[in-house]
C-alpha positions as CSV (number, residue, x, y, z in Angstrom):
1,X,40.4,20.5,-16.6
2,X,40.3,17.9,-19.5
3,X,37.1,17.5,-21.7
4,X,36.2,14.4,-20.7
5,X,36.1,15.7,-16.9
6,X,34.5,19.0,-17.7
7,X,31.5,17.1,-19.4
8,X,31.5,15.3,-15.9
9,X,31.0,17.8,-13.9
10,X,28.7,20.0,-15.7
11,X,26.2,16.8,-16.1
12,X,26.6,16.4,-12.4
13,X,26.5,20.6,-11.6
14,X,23.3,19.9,-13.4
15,X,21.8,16.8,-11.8
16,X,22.7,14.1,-14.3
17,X,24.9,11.3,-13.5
18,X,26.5,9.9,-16.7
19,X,25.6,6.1,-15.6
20,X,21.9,6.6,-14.8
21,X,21.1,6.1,-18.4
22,X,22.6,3.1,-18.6
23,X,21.6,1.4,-15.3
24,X,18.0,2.4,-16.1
25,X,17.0,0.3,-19.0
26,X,13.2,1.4,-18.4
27,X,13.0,4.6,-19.0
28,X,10.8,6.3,-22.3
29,X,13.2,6.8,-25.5
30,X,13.1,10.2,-26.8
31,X,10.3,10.6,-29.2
32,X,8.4,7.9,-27.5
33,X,4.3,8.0,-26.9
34,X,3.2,7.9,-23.5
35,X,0.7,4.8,-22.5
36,X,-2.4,5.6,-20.7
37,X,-2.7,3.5,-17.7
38,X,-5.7,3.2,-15.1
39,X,-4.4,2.7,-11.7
40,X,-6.5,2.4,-8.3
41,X,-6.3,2.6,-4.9
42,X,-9.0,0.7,-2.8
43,X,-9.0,3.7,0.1
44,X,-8.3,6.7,0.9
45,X,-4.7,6.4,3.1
46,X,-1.5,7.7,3.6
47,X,-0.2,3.9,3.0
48,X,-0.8,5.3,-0.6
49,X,1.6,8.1,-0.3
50,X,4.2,6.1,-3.4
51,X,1.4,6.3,-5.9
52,X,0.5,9.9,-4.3
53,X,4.5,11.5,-4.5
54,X,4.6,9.4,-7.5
55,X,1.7,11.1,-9.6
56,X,2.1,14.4,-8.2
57,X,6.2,14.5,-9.1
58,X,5.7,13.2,-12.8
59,X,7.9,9.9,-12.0
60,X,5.4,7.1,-13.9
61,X,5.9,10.3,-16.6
62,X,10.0,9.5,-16.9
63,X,8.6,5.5,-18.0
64,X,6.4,7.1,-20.7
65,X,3.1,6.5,-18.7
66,X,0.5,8.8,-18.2
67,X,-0.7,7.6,-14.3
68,X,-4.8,7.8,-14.0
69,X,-5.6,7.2,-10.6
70,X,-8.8,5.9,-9.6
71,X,-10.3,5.3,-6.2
72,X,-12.6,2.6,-6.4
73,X,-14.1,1.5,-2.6
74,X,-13.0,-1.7,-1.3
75,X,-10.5,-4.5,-2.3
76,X,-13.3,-6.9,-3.4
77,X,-14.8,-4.1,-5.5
78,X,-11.4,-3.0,-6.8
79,X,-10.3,-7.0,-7.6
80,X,-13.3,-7.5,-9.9
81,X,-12.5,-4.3,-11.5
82,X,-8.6,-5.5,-12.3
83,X,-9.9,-8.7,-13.1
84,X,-12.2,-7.5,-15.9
85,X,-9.6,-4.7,-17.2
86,X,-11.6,-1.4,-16.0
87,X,-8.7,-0.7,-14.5
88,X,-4.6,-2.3,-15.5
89,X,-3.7,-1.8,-12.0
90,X,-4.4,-2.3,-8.4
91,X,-2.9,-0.4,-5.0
92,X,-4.3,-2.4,-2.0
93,X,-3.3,-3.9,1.4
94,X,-2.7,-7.4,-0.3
95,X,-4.2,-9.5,2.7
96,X,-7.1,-7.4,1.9
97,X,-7.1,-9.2,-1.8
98,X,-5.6,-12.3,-1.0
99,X,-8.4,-14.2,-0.4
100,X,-10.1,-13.1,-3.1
101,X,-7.2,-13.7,-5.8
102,X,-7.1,-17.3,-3.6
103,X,-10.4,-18.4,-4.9
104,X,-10.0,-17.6,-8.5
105,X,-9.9,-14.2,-9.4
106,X,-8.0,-13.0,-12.0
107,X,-5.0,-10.8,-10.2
108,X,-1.2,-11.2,-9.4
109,X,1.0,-8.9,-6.9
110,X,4.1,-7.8,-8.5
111,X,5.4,-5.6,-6.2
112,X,5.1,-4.9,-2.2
113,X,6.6,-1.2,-1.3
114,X,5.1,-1.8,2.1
115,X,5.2,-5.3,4.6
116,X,3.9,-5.0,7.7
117,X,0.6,-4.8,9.8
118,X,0.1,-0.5,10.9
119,X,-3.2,-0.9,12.0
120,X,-4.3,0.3,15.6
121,X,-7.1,-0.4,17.6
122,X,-9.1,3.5,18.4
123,X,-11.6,3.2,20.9
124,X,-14.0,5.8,23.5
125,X,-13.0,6.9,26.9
126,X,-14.2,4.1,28.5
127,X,-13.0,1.3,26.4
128,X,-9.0,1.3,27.6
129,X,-8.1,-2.2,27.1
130,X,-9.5,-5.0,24.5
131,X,-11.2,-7.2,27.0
132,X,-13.5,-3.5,27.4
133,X,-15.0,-4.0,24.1
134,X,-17.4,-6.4,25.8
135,X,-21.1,-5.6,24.7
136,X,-19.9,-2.8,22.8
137,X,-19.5,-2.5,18.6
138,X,-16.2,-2.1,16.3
139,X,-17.1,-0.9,13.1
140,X,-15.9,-2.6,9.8
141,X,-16.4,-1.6,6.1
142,X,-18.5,-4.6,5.1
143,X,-18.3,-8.5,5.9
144,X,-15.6,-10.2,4.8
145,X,-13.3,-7.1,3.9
146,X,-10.0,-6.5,5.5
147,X,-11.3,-4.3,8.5
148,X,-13.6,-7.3,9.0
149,X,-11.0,-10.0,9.0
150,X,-8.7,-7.7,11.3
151,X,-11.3,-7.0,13.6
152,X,-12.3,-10.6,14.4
153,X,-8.8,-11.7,14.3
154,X,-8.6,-8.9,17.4
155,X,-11.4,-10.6,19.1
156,X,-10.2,-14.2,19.1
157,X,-6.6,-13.2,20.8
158,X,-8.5,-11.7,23.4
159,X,-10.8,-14.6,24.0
160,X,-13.9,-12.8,22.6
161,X,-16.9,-13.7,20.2
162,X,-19.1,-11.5,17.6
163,X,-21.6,-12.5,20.3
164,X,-19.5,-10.6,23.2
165,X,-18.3,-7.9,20.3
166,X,-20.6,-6.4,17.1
167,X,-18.9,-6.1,14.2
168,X,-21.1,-3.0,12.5
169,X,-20.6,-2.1,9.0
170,X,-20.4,1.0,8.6
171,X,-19.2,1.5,4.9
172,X,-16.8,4.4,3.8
173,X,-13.8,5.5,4.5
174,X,-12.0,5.3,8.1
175,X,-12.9,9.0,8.2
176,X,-16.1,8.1,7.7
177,X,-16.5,5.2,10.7
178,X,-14.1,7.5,13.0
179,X,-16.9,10.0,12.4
180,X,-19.4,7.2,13.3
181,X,-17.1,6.4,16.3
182,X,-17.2,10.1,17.8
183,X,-20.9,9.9,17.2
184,X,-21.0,6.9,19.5
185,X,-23.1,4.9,16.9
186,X,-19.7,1.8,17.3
187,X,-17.4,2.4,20.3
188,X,-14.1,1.5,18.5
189,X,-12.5,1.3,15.2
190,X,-9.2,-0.2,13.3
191,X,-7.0,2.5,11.7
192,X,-4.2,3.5,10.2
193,X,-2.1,6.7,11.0
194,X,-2.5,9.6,10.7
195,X,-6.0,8.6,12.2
196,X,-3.9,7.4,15.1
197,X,-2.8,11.5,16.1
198,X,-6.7,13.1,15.7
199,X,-7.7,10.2,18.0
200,X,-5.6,10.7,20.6
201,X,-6.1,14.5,20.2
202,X,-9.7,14.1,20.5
203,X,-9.4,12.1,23.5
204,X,-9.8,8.9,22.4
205,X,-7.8,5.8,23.4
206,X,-5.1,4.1,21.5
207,X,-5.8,0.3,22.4
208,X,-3.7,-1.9,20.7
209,X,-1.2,-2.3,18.0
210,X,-2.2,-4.9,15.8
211,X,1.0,-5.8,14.8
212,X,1.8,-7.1,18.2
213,X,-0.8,-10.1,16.9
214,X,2.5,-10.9,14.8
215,X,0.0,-12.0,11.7
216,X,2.0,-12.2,8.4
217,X,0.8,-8.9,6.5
218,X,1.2,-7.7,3.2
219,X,0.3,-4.2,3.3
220,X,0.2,-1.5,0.3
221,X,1.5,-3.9,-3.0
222,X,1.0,-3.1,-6.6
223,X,-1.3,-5.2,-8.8
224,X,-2.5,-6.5,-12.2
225,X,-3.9,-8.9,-14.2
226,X,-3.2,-11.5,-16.6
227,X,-4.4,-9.9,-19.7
228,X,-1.2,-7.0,-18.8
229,X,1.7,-9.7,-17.9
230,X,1.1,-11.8,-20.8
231,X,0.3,-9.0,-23.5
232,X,2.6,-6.2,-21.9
233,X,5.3,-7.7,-19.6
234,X,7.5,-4.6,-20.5
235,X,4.5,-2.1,-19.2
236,X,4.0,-4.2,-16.1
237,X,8.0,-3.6,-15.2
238,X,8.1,-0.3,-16.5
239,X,5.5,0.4,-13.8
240,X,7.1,-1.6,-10.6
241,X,10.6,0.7,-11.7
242,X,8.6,3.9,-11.1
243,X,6.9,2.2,-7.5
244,X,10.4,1.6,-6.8
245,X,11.7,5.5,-7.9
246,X,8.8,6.6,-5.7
247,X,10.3,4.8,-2.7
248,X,13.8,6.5,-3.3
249,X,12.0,9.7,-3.8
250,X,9.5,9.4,-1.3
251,X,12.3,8.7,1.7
252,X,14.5,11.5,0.4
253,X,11.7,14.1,0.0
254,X,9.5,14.0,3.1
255,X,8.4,17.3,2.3
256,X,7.1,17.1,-1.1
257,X,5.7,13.0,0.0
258,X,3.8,14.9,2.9
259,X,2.5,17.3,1.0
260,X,1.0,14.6,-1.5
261,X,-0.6,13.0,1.3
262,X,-2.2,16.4,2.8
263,X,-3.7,16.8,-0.8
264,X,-4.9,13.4,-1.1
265,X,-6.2,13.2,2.7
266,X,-7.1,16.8,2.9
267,X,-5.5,16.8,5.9
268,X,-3.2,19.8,7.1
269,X,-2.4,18.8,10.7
270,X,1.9,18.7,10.4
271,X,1.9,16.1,13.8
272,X,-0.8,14.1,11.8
273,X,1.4,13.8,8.4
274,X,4.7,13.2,10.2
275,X,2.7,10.1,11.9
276,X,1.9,8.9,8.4
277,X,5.5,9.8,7.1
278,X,6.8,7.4,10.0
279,X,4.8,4.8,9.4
280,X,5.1,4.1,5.5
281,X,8.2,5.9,4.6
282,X,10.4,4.3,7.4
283,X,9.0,1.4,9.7
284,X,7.4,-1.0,7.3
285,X,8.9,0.2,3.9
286,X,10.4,-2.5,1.9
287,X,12.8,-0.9,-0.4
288,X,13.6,-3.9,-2.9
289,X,9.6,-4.7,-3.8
290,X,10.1,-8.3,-3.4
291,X,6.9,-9.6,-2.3
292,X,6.9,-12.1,0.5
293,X,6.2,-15.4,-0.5
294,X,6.4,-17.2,2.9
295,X,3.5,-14.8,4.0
296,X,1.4,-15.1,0.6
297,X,1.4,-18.5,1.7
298,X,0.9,-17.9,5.3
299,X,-2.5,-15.2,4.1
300,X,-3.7,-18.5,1.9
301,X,-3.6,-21.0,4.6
302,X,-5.7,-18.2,6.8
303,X,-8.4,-17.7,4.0
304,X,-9.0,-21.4,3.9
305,X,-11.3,-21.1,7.3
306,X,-13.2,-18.9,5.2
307,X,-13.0,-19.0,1.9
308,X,-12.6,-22.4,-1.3
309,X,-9.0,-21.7,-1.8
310,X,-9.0,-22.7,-5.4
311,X,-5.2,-21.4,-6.1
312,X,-1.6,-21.7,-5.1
313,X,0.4,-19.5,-2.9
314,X,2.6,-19.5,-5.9
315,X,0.1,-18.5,-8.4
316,X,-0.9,-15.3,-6.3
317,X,2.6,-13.3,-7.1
318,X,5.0,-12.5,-9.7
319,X,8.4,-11.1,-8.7
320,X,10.1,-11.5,-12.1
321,X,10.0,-7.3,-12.4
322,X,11.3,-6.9,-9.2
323,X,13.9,-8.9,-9.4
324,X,14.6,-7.4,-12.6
325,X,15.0,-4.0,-10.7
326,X,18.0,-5.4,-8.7
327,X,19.7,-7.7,-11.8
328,X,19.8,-4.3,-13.9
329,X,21.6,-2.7,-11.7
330,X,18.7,0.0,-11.1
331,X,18.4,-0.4,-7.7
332,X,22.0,0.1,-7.0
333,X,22.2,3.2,-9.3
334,X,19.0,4.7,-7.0
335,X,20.6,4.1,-3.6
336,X,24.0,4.5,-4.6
337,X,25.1,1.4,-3.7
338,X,23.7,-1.6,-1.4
339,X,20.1,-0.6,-1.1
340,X,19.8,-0.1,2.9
């Protein structure tokens, strides 16, 4: 075997493609200091599992960041802290921060691993169909926050009012308002698997899928502020090429990705995690990042009946570093070609 070819094959015998290197221009020199980043999540869900895989398997560390994740309650809560710089980066459902980024606060979505609505409607024994929820309660985080805004959007397909329907808050996680849910304190509940499985397993009903109200939804979506895509573009893009390593990695390791989520859920139940795995590795994954600007605008237009809109559909999103990703030729080198 010549040189040349040798060299080849022991980089590949060993894991190392010889253009990787070149096709990803974002990657930490040699030598180079890592940069301390704060990054949140607004809940506690397995729509998280990228950031999850992605801090437990050291893949912001290969971009010379060092990942602190933060779980800070709520996307209004979790906007003002982006928006003041407590924290360089945001992972929420963007239509839960839409409409607050619509009425002025500082915050820009730069990358959407996940489109798509994967809520479902959990209700008691008795409740088996929406028009049941009649003079019963769903419980919601607080007014005005996503579970709220779902909830009533629920309501008025099914011809019902917050007169025929209470919306509770309850506050907390979805553990927490399943928990209120099995104590019979609200009848019914909006979740996201794997909440789906230990509902059905405890005898509850699965209603209705949500995404059968065919609202446009921008779920799980990386943001930041200003302050970082003015003063560090090449941070901001360093961090969108390690969401979009985590996606790769993530749908290639469904092991190690649901082990991330059993740690960060504390959940151990393997029919549980697989429902998770399903729904955010696989059905509403979005593999290129790009966010969606048709349905940035569509989420605008829907916060105008409650909200003063004071911004742009435009002004909401920044796909320069995703785009980057593909005019690179990163994303090729990840997938191997066309990126399915």
């Amino acid at each position: 075997m010549k040189r040349p070819a040798l060299i080849a094959a022991i980089l590949l015998s060993i894991g190392f493609a010889p253009s990787a290197v070149g096709a990803n221009p974002y990657l930490a020199k040699p030598g180079e200091t890592p940069v301390s980043i704060r990054i949140a999540t607004c809940a506690v869900s397995g729509g998280f599992v990228h950031l999850y895989t992605a801090i437990d398997n050291g893949l912001f560390d290969k971009y010379g960041i060092k990942a602190n994740h933060i779980y800070v309650r709520g996307s209004g809560i979790s906007l003002t802290a982006l928006a003041s710089d407590e924290i360089q980066f945001l992972f929420c459902a963007a239509d839960g921060t839409i409409p607050g980024m619509a009425t002025g606060i500082d915050g820009k979505l730069i990358a959407a691993p996940l489109v798509g609505l994967p809520y479902v409607l959990l209700a008691r024994k008795d409740v088996k169909r929406p028009e049941d929820l009649k003079g019963k309660s769903i419980g919601v985080t607080r007014p005005g926050d996503l579970s709220y805004r779902l909830s009533r959007a629920l309501l008025k397909k099914f011809g019902l009012t917050e007169e025929d329907v209470k919306l509770r808050p309850i506050g907390g996680s979805q553990s927490e308002r399943y928990n209120a849910m099995a104590q019979d304190v609200i009848q019914a509940i909006i979740v996201t698997p794997p909440l789906d499985v230990r509902g059905k397993r405890d005898g509850f009903n699965l209603v209705y899928n949500l995404n059968d109200l065919k609202l446009p939804f921008i779920y799980s979506s990386v943001h930041t502020n200003s302050k970082m895509i003015q003063e560090r573009p090449q941070l901001a893009q360093r961090v969108v090429a390690a969401f979009a390593e985590a996606v790769y990695f993530v749908e290639k390791n469904p092991d190690k990705a649901k082990a991330s989520v059993s740690k960060a859920l504390k959940l151990k139940d393997a029919e549980a995690l697989q429902s998770s795995y399903d729904a955010y590795a696989k059905a509403i994954v979005n593999r290129r990042l790009l966010v969606p600007g048709d349905q940035v605008a569509d989420a605008v237009e829907l916060a105008k009946a409650e909200t003063a809109v004071r911004k742009k559909p435009s002004e909401i999103y920044d796909n320069r570093f995703a785009e980057d990703l593909e005019k690179s030729g990163f994303l090729k080198e990840l997938w191997g070609g066309k990126v399915p």
